[in-house]
C-alpha positions in Angstrom: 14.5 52.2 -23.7 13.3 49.1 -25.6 12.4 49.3 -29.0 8.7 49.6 -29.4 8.8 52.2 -26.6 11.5 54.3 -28.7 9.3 53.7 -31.9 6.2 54.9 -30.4 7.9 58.1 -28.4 9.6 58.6 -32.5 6.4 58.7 -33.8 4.6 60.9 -31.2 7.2 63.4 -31.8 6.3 63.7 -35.5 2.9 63.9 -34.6 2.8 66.7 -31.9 5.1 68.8 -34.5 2.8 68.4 -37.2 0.0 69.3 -35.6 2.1 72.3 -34.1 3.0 73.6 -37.2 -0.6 74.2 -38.2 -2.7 74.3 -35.3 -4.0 78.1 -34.4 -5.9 77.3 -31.2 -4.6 78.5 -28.6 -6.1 76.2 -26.1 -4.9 72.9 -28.5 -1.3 74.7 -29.5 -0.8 74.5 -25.2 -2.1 70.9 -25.0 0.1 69.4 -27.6 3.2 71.6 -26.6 2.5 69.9 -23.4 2.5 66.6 -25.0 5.7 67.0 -26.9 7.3 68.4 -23.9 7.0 65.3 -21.9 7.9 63.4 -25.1 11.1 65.1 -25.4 12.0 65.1 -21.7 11.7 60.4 -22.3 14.0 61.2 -24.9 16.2 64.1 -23.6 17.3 62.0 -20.1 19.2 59.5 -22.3 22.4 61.0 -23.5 22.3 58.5 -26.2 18.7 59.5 -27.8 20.0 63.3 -27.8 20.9 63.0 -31.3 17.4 62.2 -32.6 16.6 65.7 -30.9 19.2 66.7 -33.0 17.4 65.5 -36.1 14.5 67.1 -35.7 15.9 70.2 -34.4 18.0 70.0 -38.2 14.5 69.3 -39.9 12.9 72.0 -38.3 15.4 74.3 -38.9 15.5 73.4 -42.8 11.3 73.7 -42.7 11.6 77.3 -41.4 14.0 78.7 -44.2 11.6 77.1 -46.6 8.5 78.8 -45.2 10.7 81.7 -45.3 11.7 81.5 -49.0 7.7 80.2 -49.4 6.3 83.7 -47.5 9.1 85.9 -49.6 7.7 84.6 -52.9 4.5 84.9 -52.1 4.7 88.7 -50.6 6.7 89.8 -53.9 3.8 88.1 -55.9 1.1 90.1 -53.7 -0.5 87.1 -52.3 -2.3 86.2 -49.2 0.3 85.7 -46.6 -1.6 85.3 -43.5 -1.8 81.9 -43.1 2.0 81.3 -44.3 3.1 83.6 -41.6 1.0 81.8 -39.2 2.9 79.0 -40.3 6.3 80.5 -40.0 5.2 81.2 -36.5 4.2 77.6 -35.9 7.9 76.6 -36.9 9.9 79.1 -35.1 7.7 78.0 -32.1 8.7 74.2 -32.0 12.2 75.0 -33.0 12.9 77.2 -29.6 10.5 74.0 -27.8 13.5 71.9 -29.0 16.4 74.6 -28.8 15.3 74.9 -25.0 15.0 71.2 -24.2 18.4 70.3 -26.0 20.4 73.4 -24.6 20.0 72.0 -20.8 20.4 68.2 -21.8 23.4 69.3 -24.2 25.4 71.1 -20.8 24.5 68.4 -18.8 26.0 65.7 -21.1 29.1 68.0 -21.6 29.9 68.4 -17.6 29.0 64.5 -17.6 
């Protein structure tokens, strides 16, 4: 993969899992899923690139026990948690997108 090509696909990661996090429509939350699917499968065939999956599988992770300590604070002050369990939801959603795309790449690079 050249270099622009791996910037670009770098950079419409981040995008599709920013919008993920916060997007509630249905409709959208499907298209950009779709999006960072395909991103993830230019990335995931190179054995090589697998650890940048591994980066944001790690940064994802980290976001979700933040949003976790975030939503516990803000339940044991009585606020509105709504929205910050929607986000919570948002997270755990594109951590399993990547946990399922790096699981099958991961056993195929082991039995290569």
């Amino acid at each position: 993969m050249d270099p622009m090509r791996e910037f670009i696909g770098r950079r419409n990661i981040e995008l599709f899992v920013s919008h993920l996090e916060t997007e509630a429509d249905l409709n959208s939350r499907s298209a950009v899923r779709r999006l960072l699917v395909e991103e993830e499968d230019k990335f995931g065939r190179l054995c090589e690139r697998l650890d940048i999956l591994d980066q944001y599988m790690e940064r994802t992770a980290d976001h979700i026990r933040k949003q976790e300590e975030r939503l516990d604070l803000m339940e044991h002050d009585g606020g509105e948690i709504d929205l910050a369990r929607r986000i919570l939801a948002n997270l755990e959603d594109i951590h399993r997108l990547f946990l399922d795309h790096r699981l099958p790449s991961r056993k195929s690079s082991i039995a290569d």
